[in-house]
Gaussian input, Z-matrix of N, CA and C with variables (Angstrom, degrees):
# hf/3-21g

backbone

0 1
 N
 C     1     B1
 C     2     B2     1     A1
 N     3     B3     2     A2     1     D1
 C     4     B4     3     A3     2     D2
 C     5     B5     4     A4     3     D3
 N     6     B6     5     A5     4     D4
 C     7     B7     6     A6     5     D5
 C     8     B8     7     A7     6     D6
 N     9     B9     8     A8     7     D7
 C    10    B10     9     A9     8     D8
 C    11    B11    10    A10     9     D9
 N    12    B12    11    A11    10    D10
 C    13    B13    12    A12    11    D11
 C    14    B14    13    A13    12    D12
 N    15    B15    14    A14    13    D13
 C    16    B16    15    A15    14    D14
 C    17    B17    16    A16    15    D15
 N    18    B18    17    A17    16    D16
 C    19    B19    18    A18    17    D17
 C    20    B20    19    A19    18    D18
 N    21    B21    20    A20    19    D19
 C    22    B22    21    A21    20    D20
 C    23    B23    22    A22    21    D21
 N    24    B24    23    A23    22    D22
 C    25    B25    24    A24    23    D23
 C    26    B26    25    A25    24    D24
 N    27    B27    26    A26    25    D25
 C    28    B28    27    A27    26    D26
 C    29    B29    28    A28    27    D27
 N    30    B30    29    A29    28    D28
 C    31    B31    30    A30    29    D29
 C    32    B32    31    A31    30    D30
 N    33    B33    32    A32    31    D31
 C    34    B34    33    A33    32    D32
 C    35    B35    34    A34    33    D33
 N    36    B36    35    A35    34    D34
 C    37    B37    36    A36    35    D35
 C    38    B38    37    A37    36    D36
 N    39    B39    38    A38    37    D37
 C    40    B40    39    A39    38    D38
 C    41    B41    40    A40    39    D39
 N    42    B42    41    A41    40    D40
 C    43    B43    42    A42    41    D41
 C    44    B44    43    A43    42    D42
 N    45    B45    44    A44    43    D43
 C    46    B46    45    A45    44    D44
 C    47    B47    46    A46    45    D45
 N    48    B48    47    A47    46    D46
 C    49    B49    48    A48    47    D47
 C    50    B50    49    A49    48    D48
 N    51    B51    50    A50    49    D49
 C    52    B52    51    A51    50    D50
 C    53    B53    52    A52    51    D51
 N    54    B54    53    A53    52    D52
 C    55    B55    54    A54    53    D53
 C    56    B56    55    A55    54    D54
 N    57    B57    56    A56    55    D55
 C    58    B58    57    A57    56    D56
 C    59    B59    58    A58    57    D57
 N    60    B60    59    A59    58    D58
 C    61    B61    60    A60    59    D59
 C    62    B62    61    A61    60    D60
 N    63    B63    62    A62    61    D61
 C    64    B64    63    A63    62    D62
 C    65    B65    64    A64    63    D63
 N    66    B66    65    A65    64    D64
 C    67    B67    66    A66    65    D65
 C    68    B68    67    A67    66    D66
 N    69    B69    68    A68    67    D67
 C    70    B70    69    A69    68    D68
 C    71    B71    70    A70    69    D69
 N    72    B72    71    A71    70    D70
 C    73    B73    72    A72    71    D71
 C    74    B74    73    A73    72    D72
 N    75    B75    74    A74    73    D73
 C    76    B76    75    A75    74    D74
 C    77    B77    76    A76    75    D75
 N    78    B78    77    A77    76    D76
 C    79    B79    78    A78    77    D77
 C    80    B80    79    A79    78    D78
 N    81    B81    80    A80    79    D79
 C    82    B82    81    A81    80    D80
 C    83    B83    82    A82    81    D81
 N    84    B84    83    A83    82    D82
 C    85    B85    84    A84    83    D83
 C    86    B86    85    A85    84    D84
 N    87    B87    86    A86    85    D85
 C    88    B88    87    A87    86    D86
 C    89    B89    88    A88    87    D87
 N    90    B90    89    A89    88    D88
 C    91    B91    90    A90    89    D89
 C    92    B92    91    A91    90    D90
 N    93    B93    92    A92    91    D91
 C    94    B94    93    A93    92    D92
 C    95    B95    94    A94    93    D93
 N    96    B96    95    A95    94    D94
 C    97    B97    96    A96    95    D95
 C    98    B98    97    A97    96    D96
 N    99    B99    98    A98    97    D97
 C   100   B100    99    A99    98    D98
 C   101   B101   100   A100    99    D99
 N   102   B102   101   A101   100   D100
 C   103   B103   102   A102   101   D101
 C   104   B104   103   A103   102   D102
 N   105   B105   104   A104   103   D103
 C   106   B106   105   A105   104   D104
 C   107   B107   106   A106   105   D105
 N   108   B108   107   A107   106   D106
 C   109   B109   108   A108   107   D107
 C   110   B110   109   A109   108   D108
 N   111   B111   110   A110   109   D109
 C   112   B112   111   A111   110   D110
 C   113   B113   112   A112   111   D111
 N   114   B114   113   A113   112   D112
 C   115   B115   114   A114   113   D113
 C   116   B116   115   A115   114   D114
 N   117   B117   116   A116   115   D115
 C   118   B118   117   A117   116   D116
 C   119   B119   118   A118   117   D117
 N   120   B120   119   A119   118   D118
 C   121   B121   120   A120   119   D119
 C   122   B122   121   A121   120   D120
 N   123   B123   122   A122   121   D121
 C   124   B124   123   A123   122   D122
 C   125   B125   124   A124   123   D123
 N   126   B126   125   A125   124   D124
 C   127   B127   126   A126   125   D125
 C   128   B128   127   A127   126   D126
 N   129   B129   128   A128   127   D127
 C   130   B130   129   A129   128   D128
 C   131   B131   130   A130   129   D129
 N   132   B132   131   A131   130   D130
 C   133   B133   132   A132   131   D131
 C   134   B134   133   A133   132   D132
 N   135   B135   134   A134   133   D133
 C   136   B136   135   A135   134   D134
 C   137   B137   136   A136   135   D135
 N   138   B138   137   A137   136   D136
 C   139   B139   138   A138   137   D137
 C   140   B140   139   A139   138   D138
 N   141   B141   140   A140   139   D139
 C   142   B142   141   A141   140   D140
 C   143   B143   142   A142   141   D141
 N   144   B144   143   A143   142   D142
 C   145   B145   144   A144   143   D143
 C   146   B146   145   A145   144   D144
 N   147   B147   146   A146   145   D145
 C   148   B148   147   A147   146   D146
 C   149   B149   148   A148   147   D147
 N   150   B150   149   A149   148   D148
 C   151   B151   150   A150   149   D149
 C   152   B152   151   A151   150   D150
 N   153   B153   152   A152   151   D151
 C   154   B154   153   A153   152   D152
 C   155   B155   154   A154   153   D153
 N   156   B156   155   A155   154   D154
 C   157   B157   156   A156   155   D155
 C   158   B158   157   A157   156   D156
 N   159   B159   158   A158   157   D157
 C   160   B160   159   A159   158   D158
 C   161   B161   160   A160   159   D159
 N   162   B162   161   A161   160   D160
 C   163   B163   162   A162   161   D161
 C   164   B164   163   A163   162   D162
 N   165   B165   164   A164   163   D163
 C   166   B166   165   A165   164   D164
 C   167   B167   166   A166   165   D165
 N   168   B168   167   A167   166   D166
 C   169   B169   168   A168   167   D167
 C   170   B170   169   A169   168   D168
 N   171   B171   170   A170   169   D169
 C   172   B172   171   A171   170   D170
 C   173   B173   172   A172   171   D171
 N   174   B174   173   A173   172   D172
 C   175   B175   174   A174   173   D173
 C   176   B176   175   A175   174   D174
 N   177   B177   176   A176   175   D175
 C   178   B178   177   A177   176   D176
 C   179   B179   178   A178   177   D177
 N   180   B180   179   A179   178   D178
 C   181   B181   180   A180   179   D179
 C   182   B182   181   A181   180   D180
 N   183   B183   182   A182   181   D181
 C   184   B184   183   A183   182   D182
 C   185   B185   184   A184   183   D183
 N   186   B186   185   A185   184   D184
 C   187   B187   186   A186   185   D185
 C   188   B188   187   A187   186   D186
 N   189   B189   188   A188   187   D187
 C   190   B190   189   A189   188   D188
 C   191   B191   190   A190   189   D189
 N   192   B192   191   A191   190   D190
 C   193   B193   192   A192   191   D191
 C   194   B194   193   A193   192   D192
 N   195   B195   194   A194   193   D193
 C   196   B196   195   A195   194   D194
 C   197   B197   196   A196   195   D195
 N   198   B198   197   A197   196   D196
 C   199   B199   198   A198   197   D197
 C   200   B200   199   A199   198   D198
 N   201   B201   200   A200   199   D199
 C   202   B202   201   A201   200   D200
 C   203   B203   202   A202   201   D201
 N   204   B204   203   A203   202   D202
 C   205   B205   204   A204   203   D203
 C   206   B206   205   A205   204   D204
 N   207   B207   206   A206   205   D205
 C   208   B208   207   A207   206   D206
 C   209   B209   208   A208   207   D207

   B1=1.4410
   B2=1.5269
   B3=1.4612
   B4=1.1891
   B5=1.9952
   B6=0.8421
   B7=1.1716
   B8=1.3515
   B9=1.9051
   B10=1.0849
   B11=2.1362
   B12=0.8496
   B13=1.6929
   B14=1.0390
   B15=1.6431
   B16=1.1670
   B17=1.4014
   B18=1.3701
   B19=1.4798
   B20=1.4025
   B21=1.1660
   B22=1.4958
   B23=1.3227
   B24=1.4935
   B25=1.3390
   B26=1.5743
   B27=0.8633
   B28=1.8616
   B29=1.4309
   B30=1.3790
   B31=1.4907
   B32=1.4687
   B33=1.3286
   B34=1.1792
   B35=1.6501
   B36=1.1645
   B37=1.7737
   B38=1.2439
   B39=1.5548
   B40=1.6274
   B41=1.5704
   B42=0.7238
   B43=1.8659
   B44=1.3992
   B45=1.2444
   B46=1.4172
   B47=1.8245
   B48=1.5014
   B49=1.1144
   B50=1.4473
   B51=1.2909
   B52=1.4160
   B53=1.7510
   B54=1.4072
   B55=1.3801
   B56=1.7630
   B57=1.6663
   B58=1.1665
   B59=1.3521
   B60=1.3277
   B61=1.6663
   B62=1.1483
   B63=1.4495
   B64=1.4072
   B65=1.1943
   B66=1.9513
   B67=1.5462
   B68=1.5497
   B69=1.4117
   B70=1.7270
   B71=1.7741
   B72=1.0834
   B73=1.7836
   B74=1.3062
   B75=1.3204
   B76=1.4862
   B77=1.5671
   B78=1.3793
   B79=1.2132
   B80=1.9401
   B81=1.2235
   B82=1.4356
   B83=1.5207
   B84=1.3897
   B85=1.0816
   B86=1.6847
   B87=0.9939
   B88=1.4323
   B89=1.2706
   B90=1.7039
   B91=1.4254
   B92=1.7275
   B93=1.2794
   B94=1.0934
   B95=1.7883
   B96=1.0569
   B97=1.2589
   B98=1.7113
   B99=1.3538
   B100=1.2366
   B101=1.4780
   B102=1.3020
   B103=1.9253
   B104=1.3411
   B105=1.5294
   B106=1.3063
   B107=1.7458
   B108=1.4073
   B109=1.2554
   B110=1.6199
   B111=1.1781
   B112=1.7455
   B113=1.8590
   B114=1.5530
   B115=1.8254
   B116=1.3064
   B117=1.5731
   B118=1.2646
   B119=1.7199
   B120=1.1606
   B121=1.4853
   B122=1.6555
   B123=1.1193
   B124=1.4144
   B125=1.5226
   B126=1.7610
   B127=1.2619
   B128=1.4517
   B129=1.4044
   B130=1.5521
   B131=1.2896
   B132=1.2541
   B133=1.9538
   B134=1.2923
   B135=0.9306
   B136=2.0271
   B137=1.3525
   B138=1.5768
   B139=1.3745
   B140=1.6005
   B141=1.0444
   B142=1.5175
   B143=1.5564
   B144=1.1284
   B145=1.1633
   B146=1.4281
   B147=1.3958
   B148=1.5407
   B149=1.4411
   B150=1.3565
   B151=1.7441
   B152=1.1315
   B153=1.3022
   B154=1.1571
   B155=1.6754
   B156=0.6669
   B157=1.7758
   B158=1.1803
   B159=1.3685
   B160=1.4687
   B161=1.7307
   B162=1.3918
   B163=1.0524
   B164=1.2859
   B165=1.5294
   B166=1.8885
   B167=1.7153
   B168=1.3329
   B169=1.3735
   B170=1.3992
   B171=1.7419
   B172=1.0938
   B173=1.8608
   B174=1.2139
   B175=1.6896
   B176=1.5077
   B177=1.0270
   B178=1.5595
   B179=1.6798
   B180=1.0450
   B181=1.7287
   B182=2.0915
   B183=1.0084
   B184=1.8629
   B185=1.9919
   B186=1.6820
   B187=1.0453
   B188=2.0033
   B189=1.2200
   B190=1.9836
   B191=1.1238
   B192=0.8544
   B193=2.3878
   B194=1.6308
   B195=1.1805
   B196=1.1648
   B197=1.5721
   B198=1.3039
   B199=1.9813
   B200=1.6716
   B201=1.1258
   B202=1.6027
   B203=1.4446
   B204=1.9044
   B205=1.3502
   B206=1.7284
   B207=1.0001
   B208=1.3004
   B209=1.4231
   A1=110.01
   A2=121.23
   A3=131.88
   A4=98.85
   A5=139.11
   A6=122.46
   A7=109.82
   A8=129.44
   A9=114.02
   A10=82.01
   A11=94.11
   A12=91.90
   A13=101.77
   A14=115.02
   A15=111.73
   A16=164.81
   A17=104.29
   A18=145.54
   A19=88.05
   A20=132.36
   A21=137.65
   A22=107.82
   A23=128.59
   A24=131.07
   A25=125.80
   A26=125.12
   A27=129.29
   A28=94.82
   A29=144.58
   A30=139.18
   A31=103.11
   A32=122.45
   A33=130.93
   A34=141.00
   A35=90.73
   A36=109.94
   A37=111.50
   A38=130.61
   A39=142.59
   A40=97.11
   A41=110.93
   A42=114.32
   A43=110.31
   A44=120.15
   A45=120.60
   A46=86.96
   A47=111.95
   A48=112.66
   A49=142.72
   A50=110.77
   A51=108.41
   A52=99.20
   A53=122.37
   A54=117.73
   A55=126.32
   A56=79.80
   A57=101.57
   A58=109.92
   A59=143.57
   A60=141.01
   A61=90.56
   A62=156.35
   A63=152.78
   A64=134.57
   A65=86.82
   A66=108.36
   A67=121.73
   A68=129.04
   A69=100.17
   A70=92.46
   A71=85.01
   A72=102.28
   A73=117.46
   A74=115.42
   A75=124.25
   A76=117.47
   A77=104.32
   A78=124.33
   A79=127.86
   A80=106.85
   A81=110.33
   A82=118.24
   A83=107.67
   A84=125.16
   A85=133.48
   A86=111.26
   A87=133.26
   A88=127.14
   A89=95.37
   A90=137.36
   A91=102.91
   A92=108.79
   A93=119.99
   A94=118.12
   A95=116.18
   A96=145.81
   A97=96.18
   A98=121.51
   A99=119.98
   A100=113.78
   A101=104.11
   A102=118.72
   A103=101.14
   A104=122.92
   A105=105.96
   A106=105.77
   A107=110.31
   A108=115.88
   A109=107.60
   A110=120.47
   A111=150.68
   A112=85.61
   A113=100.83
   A114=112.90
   A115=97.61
   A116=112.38
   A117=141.98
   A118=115.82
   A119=99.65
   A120=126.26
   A121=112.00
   A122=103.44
   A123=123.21
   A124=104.50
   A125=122.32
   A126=107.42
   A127=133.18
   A128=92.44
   A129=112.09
   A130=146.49
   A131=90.96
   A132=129.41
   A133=91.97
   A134=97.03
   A135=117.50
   A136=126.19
   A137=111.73
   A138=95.45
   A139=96.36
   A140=151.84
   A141=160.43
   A142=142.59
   A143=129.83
   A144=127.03
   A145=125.48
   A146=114.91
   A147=114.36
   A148=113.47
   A149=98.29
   A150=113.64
   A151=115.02
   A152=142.13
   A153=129.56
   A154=127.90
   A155=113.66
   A156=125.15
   A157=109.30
   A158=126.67
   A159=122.37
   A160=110.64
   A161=124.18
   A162=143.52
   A163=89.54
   A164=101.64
   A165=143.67
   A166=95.96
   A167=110.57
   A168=117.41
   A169=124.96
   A170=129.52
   A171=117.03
   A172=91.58
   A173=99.24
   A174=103.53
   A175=123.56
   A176=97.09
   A177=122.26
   A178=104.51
   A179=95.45
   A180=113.49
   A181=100.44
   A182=100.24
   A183=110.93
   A184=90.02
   A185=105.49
   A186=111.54
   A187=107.09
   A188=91.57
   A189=102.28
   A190=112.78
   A191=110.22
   A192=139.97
   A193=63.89
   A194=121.59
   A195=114.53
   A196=126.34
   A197=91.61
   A198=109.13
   A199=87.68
   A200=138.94
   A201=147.58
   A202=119.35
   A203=105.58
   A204=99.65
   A205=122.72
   A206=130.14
   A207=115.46
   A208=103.18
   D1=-62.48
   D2=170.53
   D3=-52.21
   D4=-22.41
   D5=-172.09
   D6=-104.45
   D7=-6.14
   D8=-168.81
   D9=-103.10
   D10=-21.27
   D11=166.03
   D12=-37.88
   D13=-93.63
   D14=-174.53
   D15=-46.79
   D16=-18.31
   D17=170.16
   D18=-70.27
   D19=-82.17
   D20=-165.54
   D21=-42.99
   D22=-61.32
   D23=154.75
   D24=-38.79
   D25=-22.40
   D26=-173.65
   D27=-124.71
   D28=23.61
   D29=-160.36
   D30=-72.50
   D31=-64.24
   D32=172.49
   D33=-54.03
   D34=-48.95
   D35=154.78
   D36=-55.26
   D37=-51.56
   D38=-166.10
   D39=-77.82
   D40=-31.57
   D41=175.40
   D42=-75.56
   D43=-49.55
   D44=-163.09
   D45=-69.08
   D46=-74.21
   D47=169.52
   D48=-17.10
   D49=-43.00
   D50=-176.77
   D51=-94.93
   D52=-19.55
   D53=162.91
   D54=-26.76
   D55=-61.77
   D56=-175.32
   D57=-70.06
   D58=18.29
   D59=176.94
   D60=-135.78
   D61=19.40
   D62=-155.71
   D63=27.38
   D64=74.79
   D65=175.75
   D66=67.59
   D67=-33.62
   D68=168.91
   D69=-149.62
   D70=163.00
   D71=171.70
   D72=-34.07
   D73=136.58
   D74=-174.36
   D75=-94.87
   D76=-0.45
   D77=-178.55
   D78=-76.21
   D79=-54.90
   D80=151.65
   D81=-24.44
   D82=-89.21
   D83=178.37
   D84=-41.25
   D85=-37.74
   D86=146.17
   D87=-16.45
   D88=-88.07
   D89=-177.94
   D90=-55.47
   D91=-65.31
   D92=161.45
   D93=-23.11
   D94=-80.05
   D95=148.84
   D96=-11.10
   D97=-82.99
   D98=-173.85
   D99=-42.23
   D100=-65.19
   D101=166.98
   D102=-15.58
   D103=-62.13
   D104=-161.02
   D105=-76.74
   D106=-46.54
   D107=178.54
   D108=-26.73
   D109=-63.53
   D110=-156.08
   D111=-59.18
   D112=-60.82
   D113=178.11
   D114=-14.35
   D115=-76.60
   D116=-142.53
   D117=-61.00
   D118=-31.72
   D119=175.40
   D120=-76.64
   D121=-62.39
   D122=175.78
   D123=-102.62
   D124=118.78
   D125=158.05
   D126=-100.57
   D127=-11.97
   D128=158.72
   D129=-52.91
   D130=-19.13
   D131=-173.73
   D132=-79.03
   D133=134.05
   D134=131.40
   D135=-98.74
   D136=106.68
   D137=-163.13
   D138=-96.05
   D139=-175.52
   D140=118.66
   D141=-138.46
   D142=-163.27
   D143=159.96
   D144=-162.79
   D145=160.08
   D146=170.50
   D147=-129.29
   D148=-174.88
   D149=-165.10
   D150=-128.38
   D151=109.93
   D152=145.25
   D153=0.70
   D154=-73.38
   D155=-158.20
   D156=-132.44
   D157=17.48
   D158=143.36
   D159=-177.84
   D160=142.85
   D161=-156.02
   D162=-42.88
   D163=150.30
   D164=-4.86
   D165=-69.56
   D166=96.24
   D167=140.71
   D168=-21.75
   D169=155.94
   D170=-166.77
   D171=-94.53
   D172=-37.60
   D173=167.81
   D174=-29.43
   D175=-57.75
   D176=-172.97
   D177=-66.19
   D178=-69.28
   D179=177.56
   D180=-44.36
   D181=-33.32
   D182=-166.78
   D183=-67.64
   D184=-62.04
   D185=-158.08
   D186=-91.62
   D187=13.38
   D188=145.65
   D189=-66.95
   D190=-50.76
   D191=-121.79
   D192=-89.37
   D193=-63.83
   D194=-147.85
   D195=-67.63
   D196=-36.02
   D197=-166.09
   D198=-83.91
   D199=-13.72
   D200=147.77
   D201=-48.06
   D202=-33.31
   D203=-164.33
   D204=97.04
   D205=16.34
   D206=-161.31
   D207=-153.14

């Protein structure tokens, strides 16, 4: 809810914007990216992450963690 607020409010700006970085957030992917890096180091780990305002939820991400055990 809080996130389709905001999106709706920044729609145009967030478009022009993310154009200009090629089309979506560089952030996912990244992070993501690190996770595995982090894996690699630690195999014992579970590494992950969540998002604010759009999936992996922290909810979601909570009730991973969990059905994992950890």
């Amino acid at each position: 809810m809080v996130g389709s607020f905001i999106i709706n409010k920044r729609l145009e700006s967030a478009k022009h914007n993310y154009r200009a970085i090629g089309g979506a957030s560089p952030l996912p992917a990244h992070t993501f990216a690190l996770c595995k890096q982090l894996e690699k180091l630690d195999s014992s780990a579970i590494f992950t992450y969540a998002m604010r305002y759009t999936p992996p939820f922290a909810y979601d991400v909570l009730l991973f963690m969990r059905a994992k055990g950890r």
